[in-house]
Every structure is written in C-alpha cells, then in structure tokens.
C-alpha positions as CSV (number, residue, x, y, z in Angstrom):
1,X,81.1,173.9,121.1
2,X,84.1,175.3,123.0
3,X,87.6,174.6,121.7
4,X,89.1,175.0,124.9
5,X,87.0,171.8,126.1
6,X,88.6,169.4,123.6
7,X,92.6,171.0,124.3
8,X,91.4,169.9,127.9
9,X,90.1,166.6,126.6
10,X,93.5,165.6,124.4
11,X,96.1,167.2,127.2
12,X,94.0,163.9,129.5
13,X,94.6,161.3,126.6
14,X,98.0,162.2,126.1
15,X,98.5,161.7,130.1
16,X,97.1,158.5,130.0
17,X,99.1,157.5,127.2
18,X,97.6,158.3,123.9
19,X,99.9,158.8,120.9
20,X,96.9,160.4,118.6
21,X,93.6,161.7,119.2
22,X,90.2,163.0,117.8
23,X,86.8,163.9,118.3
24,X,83.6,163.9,116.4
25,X,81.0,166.4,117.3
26,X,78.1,166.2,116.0
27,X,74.3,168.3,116.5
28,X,70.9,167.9,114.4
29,X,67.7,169.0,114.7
30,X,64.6,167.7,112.8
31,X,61.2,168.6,112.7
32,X,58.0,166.9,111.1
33,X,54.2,168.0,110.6
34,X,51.4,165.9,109.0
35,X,47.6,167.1,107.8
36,X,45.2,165.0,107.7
37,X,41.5,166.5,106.9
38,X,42.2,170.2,107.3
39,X,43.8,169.6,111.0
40,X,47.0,169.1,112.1
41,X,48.0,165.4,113.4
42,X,51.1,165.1,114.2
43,X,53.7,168.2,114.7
44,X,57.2,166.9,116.4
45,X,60.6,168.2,117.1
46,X,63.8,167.0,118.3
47,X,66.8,168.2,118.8
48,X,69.9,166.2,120.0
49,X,73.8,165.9,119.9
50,X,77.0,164.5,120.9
51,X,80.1,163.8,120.3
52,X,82.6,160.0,120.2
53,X,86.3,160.7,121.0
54,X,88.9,158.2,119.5
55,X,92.6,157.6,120.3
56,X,95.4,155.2,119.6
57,X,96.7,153.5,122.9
58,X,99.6,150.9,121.7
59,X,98.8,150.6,118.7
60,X,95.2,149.9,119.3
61,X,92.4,152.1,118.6
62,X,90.1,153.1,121.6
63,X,86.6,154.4,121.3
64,X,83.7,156.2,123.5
65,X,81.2,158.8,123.4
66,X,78.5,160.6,125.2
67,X,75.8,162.7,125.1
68,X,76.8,165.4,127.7
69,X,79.7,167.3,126.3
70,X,80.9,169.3,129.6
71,X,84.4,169.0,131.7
72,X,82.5,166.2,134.0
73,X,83.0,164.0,131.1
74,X,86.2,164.1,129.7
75,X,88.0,161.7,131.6
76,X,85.2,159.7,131.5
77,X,85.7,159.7,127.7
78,X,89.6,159.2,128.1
79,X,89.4,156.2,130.0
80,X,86.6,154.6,128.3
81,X,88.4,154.7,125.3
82,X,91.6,152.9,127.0
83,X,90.1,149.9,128.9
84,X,88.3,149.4,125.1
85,X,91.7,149.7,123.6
86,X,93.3,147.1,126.2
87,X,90.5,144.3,125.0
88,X,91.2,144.6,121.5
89,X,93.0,142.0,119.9
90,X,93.2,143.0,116.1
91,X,96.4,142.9,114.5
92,X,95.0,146.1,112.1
93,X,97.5,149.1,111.1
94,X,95.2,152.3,113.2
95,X,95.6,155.5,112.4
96,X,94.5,159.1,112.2
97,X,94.2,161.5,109.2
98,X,96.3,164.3,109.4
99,X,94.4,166.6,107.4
100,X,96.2,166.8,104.1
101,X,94.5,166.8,101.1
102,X,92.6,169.7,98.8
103,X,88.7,170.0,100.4
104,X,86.9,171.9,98.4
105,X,85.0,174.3,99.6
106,X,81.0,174.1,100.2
107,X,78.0,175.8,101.3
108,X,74.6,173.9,102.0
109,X,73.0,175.4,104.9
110,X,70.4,177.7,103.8
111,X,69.9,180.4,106.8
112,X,66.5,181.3,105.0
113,X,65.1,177.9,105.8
114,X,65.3,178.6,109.3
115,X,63.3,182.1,109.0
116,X,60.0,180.0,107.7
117,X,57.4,180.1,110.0
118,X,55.4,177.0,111.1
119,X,52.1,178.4,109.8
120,X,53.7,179.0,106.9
121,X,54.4,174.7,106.8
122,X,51.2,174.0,107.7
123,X,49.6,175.9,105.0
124,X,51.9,174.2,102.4
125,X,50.4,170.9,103.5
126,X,46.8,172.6,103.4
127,X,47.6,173.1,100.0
128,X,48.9,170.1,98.8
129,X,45.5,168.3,100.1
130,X,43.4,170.8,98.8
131,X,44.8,170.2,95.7
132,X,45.4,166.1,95.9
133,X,41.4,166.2,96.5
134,X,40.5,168.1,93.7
135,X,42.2,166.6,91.4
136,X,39.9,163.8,90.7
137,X,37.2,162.6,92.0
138,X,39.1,158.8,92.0
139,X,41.4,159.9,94.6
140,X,39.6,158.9,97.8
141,X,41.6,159.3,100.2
142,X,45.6,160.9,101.3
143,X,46.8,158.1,103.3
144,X,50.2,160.4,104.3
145,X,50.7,164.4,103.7
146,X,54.0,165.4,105.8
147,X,56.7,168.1,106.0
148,X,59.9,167.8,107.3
149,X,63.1,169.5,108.1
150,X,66.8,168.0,109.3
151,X,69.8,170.5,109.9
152,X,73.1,169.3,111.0
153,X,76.4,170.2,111.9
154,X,79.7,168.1,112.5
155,X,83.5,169.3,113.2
156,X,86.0,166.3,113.1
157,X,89.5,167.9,114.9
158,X,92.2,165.5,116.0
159,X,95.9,165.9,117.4
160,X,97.4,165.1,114.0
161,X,96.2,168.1,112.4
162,X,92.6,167.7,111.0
163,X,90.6,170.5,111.9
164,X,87.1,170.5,109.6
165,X,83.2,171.3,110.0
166,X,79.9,171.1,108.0
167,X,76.5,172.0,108.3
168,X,73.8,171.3,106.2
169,X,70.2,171.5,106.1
170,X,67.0,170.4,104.0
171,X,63.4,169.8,103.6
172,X,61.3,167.3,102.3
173,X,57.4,167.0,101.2
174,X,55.7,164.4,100.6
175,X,52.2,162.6,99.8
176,X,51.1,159.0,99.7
177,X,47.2,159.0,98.3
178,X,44.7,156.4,97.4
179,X,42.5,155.9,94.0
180,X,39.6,154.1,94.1
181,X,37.1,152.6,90.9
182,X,35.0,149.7,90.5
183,X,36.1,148.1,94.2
184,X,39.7,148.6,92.4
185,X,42.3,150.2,95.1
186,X,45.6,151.9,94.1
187,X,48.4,153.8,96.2
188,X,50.6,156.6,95.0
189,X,53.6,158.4,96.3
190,X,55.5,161.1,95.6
191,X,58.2,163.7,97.2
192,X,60.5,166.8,97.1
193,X,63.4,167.6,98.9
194,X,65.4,170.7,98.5
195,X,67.5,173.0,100.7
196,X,65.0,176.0,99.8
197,X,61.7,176.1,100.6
198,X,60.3,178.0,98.7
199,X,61.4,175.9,96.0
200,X,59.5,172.7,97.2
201,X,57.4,171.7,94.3
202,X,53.7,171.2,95.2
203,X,52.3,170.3,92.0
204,X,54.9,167.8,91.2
205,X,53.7,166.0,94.2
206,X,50.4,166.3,93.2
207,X,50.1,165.4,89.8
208,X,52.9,162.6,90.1
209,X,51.3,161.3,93.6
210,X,47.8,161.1,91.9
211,X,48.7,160.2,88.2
212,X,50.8,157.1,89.6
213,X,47.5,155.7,91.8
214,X,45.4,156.7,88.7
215,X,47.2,154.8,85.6
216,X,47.3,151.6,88.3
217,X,43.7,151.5,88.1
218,X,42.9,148.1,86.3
219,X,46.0,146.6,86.3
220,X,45.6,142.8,86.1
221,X,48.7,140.1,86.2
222,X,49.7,138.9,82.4
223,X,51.0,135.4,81.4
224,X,54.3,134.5,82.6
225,X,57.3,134.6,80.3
226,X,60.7,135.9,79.8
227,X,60.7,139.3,77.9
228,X,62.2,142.8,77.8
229,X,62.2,144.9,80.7
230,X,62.4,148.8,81.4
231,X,63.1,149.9,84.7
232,X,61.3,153.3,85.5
233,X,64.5,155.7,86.6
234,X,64.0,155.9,90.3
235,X,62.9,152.3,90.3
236,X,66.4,151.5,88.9
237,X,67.8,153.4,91.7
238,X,66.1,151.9,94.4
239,X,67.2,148.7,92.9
240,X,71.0,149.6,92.4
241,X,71.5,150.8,95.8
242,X,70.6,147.1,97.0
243,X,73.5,146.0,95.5
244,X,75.9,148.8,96.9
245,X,77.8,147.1,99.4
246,X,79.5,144.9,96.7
247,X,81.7,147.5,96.2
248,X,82.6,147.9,99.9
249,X,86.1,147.4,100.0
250,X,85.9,146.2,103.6
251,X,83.5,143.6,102.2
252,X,85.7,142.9,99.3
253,X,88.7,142.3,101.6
254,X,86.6,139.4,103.7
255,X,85.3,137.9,100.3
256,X,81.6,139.1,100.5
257,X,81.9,140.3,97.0
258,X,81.8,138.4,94.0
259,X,83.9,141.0,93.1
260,X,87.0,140.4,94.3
261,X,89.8,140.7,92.2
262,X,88.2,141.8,89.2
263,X,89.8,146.0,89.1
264,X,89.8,146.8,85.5
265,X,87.6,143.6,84.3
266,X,84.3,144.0,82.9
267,X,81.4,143.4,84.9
268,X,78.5,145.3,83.2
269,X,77.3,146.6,79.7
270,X,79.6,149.6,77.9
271,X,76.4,151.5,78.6
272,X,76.7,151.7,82.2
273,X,79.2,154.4,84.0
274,X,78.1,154.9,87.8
275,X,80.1,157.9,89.3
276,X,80.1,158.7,93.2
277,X,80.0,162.5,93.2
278,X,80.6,164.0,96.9
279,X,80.8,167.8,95.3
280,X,77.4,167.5,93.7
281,X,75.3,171.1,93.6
282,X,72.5,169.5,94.7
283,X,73.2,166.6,96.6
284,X,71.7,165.5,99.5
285,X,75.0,163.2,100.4
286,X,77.5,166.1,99.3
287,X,80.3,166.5,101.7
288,X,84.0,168.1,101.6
289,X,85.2,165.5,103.8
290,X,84.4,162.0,105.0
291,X,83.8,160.7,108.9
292,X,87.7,160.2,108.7
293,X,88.1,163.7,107.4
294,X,89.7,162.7,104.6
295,X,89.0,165.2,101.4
296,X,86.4,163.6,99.8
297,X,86.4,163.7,95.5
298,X,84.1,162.1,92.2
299,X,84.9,158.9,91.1
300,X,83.9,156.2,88.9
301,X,82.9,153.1,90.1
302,X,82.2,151.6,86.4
303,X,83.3,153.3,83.6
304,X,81.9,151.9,80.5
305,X,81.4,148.7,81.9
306,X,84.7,148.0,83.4
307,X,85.0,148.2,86.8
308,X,87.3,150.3,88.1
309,X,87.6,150.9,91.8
310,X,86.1,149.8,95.1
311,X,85.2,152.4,97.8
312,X,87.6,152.4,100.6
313,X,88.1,154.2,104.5
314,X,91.4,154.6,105.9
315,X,92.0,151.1,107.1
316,X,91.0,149.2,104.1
317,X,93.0,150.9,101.7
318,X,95.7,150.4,104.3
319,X,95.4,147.0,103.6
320,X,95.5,147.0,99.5
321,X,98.1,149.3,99.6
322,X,96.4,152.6,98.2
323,X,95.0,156.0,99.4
324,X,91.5,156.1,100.6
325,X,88.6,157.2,98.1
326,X,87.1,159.2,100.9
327,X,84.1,157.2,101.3
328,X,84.2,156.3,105.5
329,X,81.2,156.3,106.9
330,X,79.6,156.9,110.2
331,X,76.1,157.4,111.4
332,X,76.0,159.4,114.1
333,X,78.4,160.3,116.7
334,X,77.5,157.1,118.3
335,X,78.1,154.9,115.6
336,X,81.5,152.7,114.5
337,X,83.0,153.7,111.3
338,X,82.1,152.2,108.4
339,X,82.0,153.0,104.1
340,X,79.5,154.4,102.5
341,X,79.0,156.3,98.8
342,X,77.6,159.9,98.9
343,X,76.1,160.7,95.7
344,X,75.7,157.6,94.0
345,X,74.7,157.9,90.3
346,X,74.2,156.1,86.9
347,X,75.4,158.4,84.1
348,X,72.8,159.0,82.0
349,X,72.7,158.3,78.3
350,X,71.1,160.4,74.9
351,X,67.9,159.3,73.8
352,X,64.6,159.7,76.3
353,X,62.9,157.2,77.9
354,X,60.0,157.5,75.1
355,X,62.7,157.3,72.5
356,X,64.6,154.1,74.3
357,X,61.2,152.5,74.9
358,X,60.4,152.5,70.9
359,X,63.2,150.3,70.0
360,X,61.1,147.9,71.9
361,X,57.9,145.7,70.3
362,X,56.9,144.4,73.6
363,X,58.3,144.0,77.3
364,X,57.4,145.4,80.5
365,X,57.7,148.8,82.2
366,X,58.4,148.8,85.7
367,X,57.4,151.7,87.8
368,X,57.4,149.8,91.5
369,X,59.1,146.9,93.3
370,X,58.5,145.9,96.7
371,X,60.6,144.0,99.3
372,X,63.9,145.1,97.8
373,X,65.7,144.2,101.4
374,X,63.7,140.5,101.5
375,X,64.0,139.5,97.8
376,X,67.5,139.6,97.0
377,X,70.9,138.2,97.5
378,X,73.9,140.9,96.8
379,X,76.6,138.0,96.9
380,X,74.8,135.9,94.3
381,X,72.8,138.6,92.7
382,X,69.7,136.6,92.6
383,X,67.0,138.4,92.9
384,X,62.7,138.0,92.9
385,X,60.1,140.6,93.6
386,X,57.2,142.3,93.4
387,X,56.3,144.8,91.3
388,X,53.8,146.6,89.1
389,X,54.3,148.8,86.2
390,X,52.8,148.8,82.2
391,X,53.4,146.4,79.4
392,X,54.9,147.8,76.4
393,X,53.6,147.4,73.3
394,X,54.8,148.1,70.3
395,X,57.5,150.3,71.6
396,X,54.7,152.2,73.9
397,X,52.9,152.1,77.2
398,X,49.7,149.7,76.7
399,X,47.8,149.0,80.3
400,X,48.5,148.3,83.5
401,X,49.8,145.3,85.0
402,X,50.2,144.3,88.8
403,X,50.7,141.1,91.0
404,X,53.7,140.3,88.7
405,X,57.1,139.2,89.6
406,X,60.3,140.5,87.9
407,X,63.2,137.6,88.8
408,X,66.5,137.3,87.5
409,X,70.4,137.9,88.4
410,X,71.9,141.5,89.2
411,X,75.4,140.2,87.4
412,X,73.9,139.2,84.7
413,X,71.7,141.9,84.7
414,X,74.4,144.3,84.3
415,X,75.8,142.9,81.1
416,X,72.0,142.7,79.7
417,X,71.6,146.5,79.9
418,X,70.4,148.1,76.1
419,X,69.9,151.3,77.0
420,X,69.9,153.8,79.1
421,X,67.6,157.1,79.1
422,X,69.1,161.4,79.9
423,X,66.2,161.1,82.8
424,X,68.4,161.0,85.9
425,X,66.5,161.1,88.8
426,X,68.0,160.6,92.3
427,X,66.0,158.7,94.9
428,X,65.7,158.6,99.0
429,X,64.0,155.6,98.9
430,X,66.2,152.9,99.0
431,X,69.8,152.7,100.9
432,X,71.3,156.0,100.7
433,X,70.9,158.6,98.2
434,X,70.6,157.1,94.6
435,X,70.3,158.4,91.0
436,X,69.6,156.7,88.0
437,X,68.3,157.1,84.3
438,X,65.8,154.9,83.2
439,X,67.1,151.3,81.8
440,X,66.1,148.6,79.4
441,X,67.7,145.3,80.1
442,X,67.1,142.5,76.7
443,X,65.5,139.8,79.0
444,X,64.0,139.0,82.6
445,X,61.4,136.4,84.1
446,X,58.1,137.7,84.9
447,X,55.8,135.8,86.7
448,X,52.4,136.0,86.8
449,X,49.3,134.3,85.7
C-alpha cells in the first residue's frame, strides 16, 4: 500500500472541507481444500481487499469505500463521503482517535505457514480419512474433511495521529463423520485451528470426531422433568456467545438489555468471572488495537458474579461519559462500525469436569444444542432447544440420550450456576470466538418423552 496515496487522499478531504480523516485498509487471502474418497473435491482460493475512508464534515461523520485503491479513486472517496455526511441528521458527538494509548506489542503472522506446500495439505487430509476409516468399522462414512487457511492484514492511519497495522494468519482442520449400527445414525464433528501447521492435531480430530458419533449410538429421549444440568465446555460457549450482545453498550444505551443500569449489581452466580482478553497468546480474536484504533486491553465483564462493565466503541462511551474499552468492531473494510469482544472467556474453576460431575446423583450432560440463533430470546433470556448429550447417574456418565429439549432462562441461569470445571476450551462455533469451562447449573426443564 503506498503512503504517498493516502497524503494525496487527506490533502483532497481537507480541500473539500474535512476537519479529520482516516482510512482503513484492509487485505486477506483464504484458501480451502476438501477430500472426499482419496480425491480431491473442492480446492478454492481468494484473495481480495480494500480499503473505507472516513472524515468529519461539520460535525457529521462521512463514509465510503472501494475496492480499487489507485489515484482514479480518491476523490471519488472524498466526495462520497461528503454528500453522505450532508444527509445525516444525527445529533451524535463524531470523532477520531488520535492514537494515544500503550498498544502492546504482537506477533501472529507465522511466515512458515506460507512455505507449506499444497501437496503437503492435501496429504494431511489423506491422513485424517485414512485414519477416520480405520478407526472403526461403525464409522460409515466422512460427511466433511477440509483444510483451510485465512491471512490478513489491516493499517488504520488517520489525520489526528493514529498510525497502526496487523497481520495475522491461521489454519483450521476439520472432520464431520457419520456412525452407523442397527439402522441407528449418528454425526460427529471436530476441529483444530492454530497459527502453525505443523501443530494441527490430527488425532484429536480423529478420535474426538469419531468417539462423539460413537457414544451417540443408542441414544433414546428420557421422561420429561426438571433436573440438574452439565453443559459440556464448548457447548457452554456456544451458548454464552448467544447472549453476547447484552453487554453491547450501544444496545444498552437504546434499552435492548435487560441490563441497563445494573454496573456493579449482581447478575450471575460468585462462580462465574468472564474476562475479554485481546492480548491472549493464542487467540484467534487477539488484537493490539480495535477498528477505531484504540489500544485494546483484558477486562472483566463479571467478576464473581457482579457485573462490572459493558463493552463500548468511541461513541458510546462518549455518551456515558467514560473512555472506550477498545472493543469497536468492523467487518471488513466495507462494513459500518460496530462492538464486538475479542477473546471472550469464562474463567475457569479447580475441580475437573469428572470431579464436578460427582457432586451430582442424577442430571443431564449436554454435549450438543442445535438452533442456538432460532431458539432464544437475549432480551428475555428465554430460551428452548435441542440437544443431545448423557444422563448422569450417580455422579457419572450413564447412556446416551437424544431428541430432548433443554428450556429455561439465561438470567436465571446465571445465578443457578454450581460449578464450574479448569477445562477451558474456546470455540469457533458460535458468534465469535468463545471459551468456556464446563458448567453445572442446579435445575433446567428437559423435555422429552
């Protein structure tokens, strides 16, 4: 990207009347391969880019982008931005970040990732069927075996002084495989992502994959009741991250959140702490900075059941009077700005999920739920769906169970928590990137007989 393009682009929006501007550039590249019997299926790769230019005209903040980022376009740009300016009719303080603030400093783009060849991909995903088949004759068939890649790179520079870049880069595995017995059909699924290859666990995607479609064989619905329940940890994520947007502070501010008002009450059990950690090692979301450029830092959402701050962007914490946490949000270059978390976790507790689940004579283990974005309300918490898991008895896993519903309230929920396992596990699935231990809650509905 040249530099000298964007002091071309600024000296035009100061001309036209500009008091502050910035651009977001932004480039990615992805790539994705599936196997399916021994031949390759699918191989794609895309590469694309852009960059949005912003600028306050009167008060009012203007906005365009584009695809093409040459000379023909800059004025293009300016003047897009301006006539959107001249239509808005907000009342909203608008401003730029001026780059203060401490950003820590951080490396994920691993250059050895781009060195791997594509035979050496393909042979990865050879393996993992190879493997998948062989491990029991049950597993009939591998209904999804894919590779893929993402690298990125963004630089956020504007006239007040912010001048910031990242790149990053990653790649996933993953299998989805089907278990047969008795005219009985199960599904499992399992992935790995990581920012080495070479460090992309095979057999954990094959022995968690097949053991998951495996121990579902059987599974039958039990009488309906109201009982104990034990969330599986990435099932907990999944679920969790539903409910993130509660603590949007733009959603706070128009009263889409039940929990408005209620900064330093306490919402949940003194079990739960859920932290948003930007600087994680090995997170997916890490960042230094967020799509305002604002130095991004770990925070806690709950602490020990009290609530104890909302997530907020430059404008909303304008509006309450505070500093931003560093959680704005944007998509791509195209996109508008938003809030977001980055790496979104439930602390985790001391015992293990065996030693949690033994403090329990009976309940229900839950290891999947389905229609997460159909089956739940995030203002009233109410939520219903599907799921399969275990039953517990006797403070073990007994058999498994499936066609059950798990119903309930998230609020309530929250204060019902009794424990909570040291098996963090972060999660893709779901709205952003999750983590959670595994949880026991004292009491849920479960439908099913």
């Amino acid at each position: 990207m040249d530099r000298t393009l964007i002091d071309q682009l600024f000296e035009l929006g100061k001309a036209r009347g500009f008091s502050a501007q910035e651009i977001f550039y932004q480039e990615s590249k992805d790539l994705a391969i599936s196997v399916y019997e021994g031949e390759v299926d699918r191989f794609t790769s895309s590469q694309e880019g852009g960059m949005s230019y912003r600028g306050i005209l009167n008060g009012k903040m203007g906005y365009a982008y584009t695809e093409s980022v040459d000379a023909s376009v800059l004025e293009f740009l300016v003047n897009e931005a301006a006539e959107n300016a001249e239509v808005i009719e907000s009342e909203d303080v608008v401003f730029l970040h001026d780059g203060s603030g401490r950003y820590k400093e951080m490396d994920f783009y691993n250059p050895k990732l781009d060195a791997v060849t594509v035979e050496e991909k393909i042979k990865i995903l050879l393996k993992l069927e190879k493997e998948l088949k062989s491990f029991d004759p049950r597993i009939k068939r591998i209904s999804n075996n894919r590779y893929s890649e993402s690298a990125s790179y963004k630089w956020l520079k504007n006239t007040e002084g912010l001048d910031v870049t990242d790149r990053q880069n990653h790649c996933l595995a993953y299998a989805m495989v089907i278990a047969e017995e008795n005219g009985d059909t199960r599904t499992g699924f399992a992935y790995d992502l990581s920012r080495s290859f070479e460090d992309l666990n095979i057999g954990k995607i094959v022995e968690e994959s097949a053991s998951e479609a495996l121990s579902l064989l059987g599974a039958e619905p039990i009488e309906s009741g109201s009982m104990p329940v034990v969330f599986k940890n990435d099932v907990f994520a999944q679920f969790f991250s539903a409910f993130m947007g509660i603590f949007n502070a733009e959603r706070v501010q128009k009263e889409l959140s039940p929990l408005k008002g209620r900064i330093n009450d306490v919402i949940a059990s003194e079990k739960l702490t859920l932290i948003d950690d930007p600087h994680l090692k090995n997170g997916m979301a890490s960042s230094a900075f967020d799509a305002e450029g604002v130095a991004t830092f770990s925070k806690r959402i709950i602490e020990n059941g009290i609530l104890r701050s909302f997530l907020y962007n430059l404008k909303t914490a304008h509006k309450d009077g505070i500093k931003s946490t560093g959680n704005a949000s944007k998509a791509s270059y195209k996109g508008t700005l938003g809030i977001a978390p980055f790496n979104i976790y439930i602390e985790g507790g001391e015992n293990t999920l065996t030693e949690m689940m033994e403090t329990l004579s009976e309940g229900i283990y839950i290891t999947g739920l389905q229609g997460l974005h159909a089956g739940l309300d995030p203002v009233s918490g109410d939520f219903s769906l599907q799921s399969n898991g275990y039953t517990i008895v006797g403070g073990k896993v007994d058999r498994p169970v499936s066609q059950i519903t798990v119903s309930g309230n998230f609020y309530d929920l929250l204060n019902q928590i009794t424990g909570i396992a040291n098996d963090l596990e972060f999660t893709i699935l779901g709205s952003g990137y999750m983590g959670s231990p595994s949880v026991s809650v004292s009491n849920l509905t479960i439908s099913g007989k």
